[in-house]
C-alpha positions in Angstrom: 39.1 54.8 107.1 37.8 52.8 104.5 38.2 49.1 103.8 38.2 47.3 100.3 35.3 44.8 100.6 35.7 41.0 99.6 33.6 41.5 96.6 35.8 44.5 95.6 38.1 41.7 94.8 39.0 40.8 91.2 39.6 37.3 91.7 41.5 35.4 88.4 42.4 31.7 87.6 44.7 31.4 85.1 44.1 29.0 82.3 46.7 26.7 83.0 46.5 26.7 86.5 45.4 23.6 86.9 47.8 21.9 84.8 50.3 23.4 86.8 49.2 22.8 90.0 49.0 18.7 89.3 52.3 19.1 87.9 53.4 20.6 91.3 51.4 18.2 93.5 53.3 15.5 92.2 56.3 16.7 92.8 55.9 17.4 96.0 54.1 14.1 96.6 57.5 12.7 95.1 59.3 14.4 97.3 57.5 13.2 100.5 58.4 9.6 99.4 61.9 10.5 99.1 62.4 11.8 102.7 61.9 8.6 104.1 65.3 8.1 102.3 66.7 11.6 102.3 66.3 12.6 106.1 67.2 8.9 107.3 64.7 9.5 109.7 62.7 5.9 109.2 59.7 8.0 108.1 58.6 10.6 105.7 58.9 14.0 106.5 56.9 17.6 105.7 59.3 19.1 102.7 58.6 22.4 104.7 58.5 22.9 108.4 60.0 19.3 108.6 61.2 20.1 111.9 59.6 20.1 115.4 60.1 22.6 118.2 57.1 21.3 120.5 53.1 21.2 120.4 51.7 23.3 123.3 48.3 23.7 124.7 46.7 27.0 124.1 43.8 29.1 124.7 42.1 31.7 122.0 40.0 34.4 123.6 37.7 36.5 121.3 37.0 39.7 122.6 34.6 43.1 121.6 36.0 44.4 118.7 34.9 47.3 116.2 32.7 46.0 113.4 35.2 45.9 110.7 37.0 43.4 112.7 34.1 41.4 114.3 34.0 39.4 111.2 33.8 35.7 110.9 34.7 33.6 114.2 35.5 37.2 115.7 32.1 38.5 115.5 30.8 36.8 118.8 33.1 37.1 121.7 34.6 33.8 123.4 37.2 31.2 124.2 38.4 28.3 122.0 40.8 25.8 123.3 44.1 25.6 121.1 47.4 24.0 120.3 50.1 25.6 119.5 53.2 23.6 116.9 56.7 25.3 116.8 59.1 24.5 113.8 61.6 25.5 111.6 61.0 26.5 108.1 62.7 24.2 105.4 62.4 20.5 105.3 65.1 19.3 106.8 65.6 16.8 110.3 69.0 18.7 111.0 70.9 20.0 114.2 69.6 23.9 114.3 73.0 25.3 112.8 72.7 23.3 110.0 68.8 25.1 109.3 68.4 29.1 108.9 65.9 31.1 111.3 62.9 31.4 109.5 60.4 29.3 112.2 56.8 28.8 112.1 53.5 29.2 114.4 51.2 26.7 113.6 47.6 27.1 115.6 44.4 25.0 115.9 41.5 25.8 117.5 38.7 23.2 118.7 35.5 23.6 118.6 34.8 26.4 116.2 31.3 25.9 114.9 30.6 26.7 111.1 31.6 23.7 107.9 35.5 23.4 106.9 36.5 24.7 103.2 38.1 21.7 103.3 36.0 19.4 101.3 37.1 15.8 102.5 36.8 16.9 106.2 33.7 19.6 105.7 32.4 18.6 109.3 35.5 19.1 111.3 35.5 21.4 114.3 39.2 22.5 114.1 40.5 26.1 112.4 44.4 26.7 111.4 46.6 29.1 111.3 49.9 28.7 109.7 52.4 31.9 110.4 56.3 32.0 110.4 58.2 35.1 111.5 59.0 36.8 108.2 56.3 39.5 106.8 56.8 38.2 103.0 56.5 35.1 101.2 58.7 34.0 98.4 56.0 32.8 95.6 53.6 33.9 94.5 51.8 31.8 91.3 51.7 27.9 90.6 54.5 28.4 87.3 57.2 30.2 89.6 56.9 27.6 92.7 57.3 24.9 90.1 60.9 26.1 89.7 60.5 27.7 93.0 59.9 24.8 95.6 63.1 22.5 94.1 65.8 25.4 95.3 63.7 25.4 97.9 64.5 22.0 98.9 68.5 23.0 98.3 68.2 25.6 101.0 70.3 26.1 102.9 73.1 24.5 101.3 73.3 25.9 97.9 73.5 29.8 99.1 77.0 28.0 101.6 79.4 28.8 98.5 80.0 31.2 95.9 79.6 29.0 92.3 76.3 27.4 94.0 75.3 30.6 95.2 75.2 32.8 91.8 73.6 29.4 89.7 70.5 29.2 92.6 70.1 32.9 92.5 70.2 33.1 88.5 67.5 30.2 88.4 64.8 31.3 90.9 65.2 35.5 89.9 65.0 34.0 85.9 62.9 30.9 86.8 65.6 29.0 85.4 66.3 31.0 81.8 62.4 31.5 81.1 61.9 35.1 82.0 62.9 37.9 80.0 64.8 40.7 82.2 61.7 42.9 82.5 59.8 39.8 83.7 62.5 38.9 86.5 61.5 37.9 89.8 62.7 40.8 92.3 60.1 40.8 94.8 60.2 37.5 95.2 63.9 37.3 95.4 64.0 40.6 98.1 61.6 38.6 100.4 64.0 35.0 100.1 66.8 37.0 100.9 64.9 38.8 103.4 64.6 35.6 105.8 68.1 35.2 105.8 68.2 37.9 108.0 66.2 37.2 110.4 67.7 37.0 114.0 67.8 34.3 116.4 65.3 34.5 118.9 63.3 32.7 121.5 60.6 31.3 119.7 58.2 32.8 122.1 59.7 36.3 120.9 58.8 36.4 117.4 56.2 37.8 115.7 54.6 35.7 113.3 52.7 36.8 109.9 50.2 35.0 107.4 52.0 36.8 104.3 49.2 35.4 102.6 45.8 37.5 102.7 42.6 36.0 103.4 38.8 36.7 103.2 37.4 38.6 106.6 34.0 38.3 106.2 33.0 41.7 104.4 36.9 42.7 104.0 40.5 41.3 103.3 43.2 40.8 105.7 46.5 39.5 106.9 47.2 37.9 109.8 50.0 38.0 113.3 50.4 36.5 115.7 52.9 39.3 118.1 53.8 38.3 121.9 51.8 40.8 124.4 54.2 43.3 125.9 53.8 41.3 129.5 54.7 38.0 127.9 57.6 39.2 125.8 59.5 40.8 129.3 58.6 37.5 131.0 61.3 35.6 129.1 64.6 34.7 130.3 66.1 33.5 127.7 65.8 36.2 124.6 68.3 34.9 122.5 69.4 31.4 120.7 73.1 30.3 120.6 73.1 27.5 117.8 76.8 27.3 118.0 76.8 26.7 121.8 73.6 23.8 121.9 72.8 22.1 118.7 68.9 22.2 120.0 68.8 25.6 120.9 65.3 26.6 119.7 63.4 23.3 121.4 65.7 23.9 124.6 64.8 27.4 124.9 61.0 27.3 124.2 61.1 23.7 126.5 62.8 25.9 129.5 60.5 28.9 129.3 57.3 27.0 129.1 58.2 25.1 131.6 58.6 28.1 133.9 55.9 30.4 133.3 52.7 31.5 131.1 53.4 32.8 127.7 50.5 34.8 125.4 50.2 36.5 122.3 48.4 38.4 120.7 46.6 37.4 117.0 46.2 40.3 115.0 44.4 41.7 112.1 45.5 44.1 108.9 42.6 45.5 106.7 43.5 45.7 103.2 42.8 49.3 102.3 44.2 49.4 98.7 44.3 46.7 96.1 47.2 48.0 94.3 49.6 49.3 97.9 48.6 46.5 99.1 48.1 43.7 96.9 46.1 40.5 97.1 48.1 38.3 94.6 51.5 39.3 95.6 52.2 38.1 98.6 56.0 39.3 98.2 55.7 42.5 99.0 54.5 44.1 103.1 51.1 45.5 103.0 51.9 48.8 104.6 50.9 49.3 108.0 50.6 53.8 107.7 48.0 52.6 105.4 45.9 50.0 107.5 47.5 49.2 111.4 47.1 45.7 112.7 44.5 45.0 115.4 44.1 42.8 118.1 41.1 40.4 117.5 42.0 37.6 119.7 44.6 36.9 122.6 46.1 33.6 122.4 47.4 32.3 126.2 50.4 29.4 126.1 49.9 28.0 130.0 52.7 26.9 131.5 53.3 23.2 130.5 55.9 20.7 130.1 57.0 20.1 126.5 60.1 17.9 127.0 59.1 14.3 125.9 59.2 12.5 122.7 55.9 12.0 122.7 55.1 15.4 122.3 57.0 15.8 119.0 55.7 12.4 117.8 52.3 13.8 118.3 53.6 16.8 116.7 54.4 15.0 113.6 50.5 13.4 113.5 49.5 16.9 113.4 47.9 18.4 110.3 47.9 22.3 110.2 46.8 23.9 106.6 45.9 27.6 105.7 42.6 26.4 104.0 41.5 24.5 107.1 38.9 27.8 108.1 35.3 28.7 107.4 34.0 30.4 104.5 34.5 34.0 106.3 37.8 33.1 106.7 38.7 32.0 102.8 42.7 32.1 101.9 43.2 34.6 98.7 45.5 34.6 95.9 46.6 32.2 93.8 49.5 31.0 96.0 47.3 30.1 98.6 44.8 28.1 96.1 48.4 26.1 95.6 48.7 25.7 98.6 45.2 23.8 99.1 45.7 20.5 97.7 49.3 20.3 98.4 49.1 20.8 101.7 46.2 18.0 102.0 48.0 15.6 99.5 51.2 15.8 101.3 49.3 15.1 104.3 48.0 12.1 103.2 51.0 10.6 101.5 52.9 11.4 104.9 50.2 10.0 107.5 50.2 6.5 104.7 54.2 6.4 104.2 54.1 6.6 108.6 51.5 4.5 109.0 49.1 7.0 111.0 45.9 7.6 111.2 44.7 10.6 109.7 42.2 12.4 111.5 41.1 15.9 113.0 41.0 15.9 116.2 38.2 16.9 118.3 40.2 19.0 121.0 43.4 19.6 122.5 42.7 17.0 125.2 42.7 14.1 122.7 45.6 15.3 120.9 47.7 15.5 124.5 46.3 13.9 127.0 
């Protein structure tokens, strides 16, 4: 099978990208400011994944793969110690009925030699992941999510009734009246809808996807994180019951890890056509007939007790961000060059607005105790 290679890749800015993205980085920075007020929760909160499951230790073992894979940090076998952060999607500090089921897996590793892409922290050690449990993303250039990320913010509570319902649908398929029919935004709009179907789970039962692609070394590729078979039968507790606890997603992944050993395992996908499977649209599932995923990594969740509130306070300190990687390792498309500085700027505002220090950490250890 053959692979596209990285420099296969037509990469394109568009002209007024950067306009667009300033224009977008204050709003979000706006809208940071505003959850102090908004989620009454005497701080600011992130206006995605604003809520906290739990932060776990971890473990990332790199074994011998085939050369296509052993690219990047993957190209020399060995063991990275890890945390692992648990949330929900949208931006809200609500009970877990009040949130849909789209959930993220956020992982850093320590110690993982090689300089940041991030410019303002160049020499830290640390390397992100951020996944949720849907294979699509919603977005995919800086002039949609400018229309985009504000009906974001009214999710869920403007798809509840009918009349709210047909006026957000019309606005983010049109972006608001600007597109012409031809031009609408179906993709995007089939993979919104597509998280509203997404079951509740165990958190520890999902499989979690990168949607965006990313550099991999000589090649291109998305990202999973799936549970191992072993790990998956382990669990007690398969299903959520919102109705019946309020907190059912924290209780559930508190219980479990409490228990017993969890482990995934972190996958890779191999773009092996541009156009089937597209770079720039991160709407639409690369195929896996075409290119299967492959284990690069295993990813072991000891057991561990994730019950206190210190563990989502340090949570909240924690900074996870798709460009925080090595240069193998570079996020692609112009989504995820949005999501660059306004994942680092809402950082900042967020660690100021709370008072806390904002700083990498240097392992798990100092992160946890």
């Amino acid at each position: 099978m053959r692979f596209v290679r990285y420099d296969e890749y037509p990469q394109h800015v568009p002209a007024d990208f950067a306009e667009e993205l300033a224009e977008l980085v204050g709003m979000v920075a706006q809208r940071t400011r505003d959850s102090v007020q908004r989620q009454q929760a005497g701080r600011a909160v992130r206006t995605a994944h604003g809520k906290t499951y739990g932060l776990a230790r971890a473990v990332v073992t790199i074994p011998e793969v085939a050369p296509e894979y052993a690219q990047g940090i993957y190209a020399t076998p060995g063991t990275f110690a890890a945390v692992v952060r648990y949330s929900n999607g949208l931006g809200h500090l609500r009970a877990d009925p009040l949130l849909g089921p789209a959930c993220g897996m956020g992982i850093k590793m320590f110690g993982v030699p090689g300089r940041s892409l991030l410019a303002d922290e160049a020499d830290a050690t640390t390397f992100d992941y951020n996944l949720i449990n849907n294979t699509t993303f919603f977005c995919n250039t800086a002039k949609d999510y400018l229309v985009i990320e504000p009906l974001f913010a009214q999710l869920p509570d403007a798809l509840v009734s009918p009349q709210t319902r047909r006026q957000w649908l019309h606005d983010f398929v049109t972006r608001a009246g600007a597109l012409a029919p031809d031009a609408w935004l179906w993709d995007e709009l089939l993979s919104m809808l597509s998280f509203t179907s997404i079951p509740r789970k165990n958190l520890l039962l999902y499989t979690y996807w990168s949607m965006g692609a990313f550099r991999h070394g000589d090649y291109i590729a998305k990202v999973r994180a799936i549970p191992t078979p072993t790990s998956a039968a382990s669990v007690t507790r398969p299903t959520v019951d919102v109705a019946a606890d309020p907190e059912a997603y924290r209780n559930t992944l508190v219980a479990e890890l409490g228990e017993r050993d969890h482990s995934f395992e972190l996958q890779a996908q191999l773009c092996a056509d541009l156009d089937l499977m597209p770079v720039d649209n991160t709407s639409r599932e690369w195929p896996e007939r075409l290119s299967p995923f492959v284990t690069v990594a295993r990813i072991d969740i000891p057991r561990q007790d994730l019950s206190s509130d210190d563990n989502l306070a340090i949570a909240d300190t924690t900074s996870i961000t798709p460009w925080r990687v090595r240069e193998e390792h570079r996020p692609l498309g112009e989504i995820n060059r949005v999501r660059e500085e306004i994942y680092r700027k809402s950082s900042i505002i967020r660690h100021e607005l709370n008072n806390q220090r904002r700083r990498e950490p240097t392992s798990g250890h100092q992160l946890l105790g």
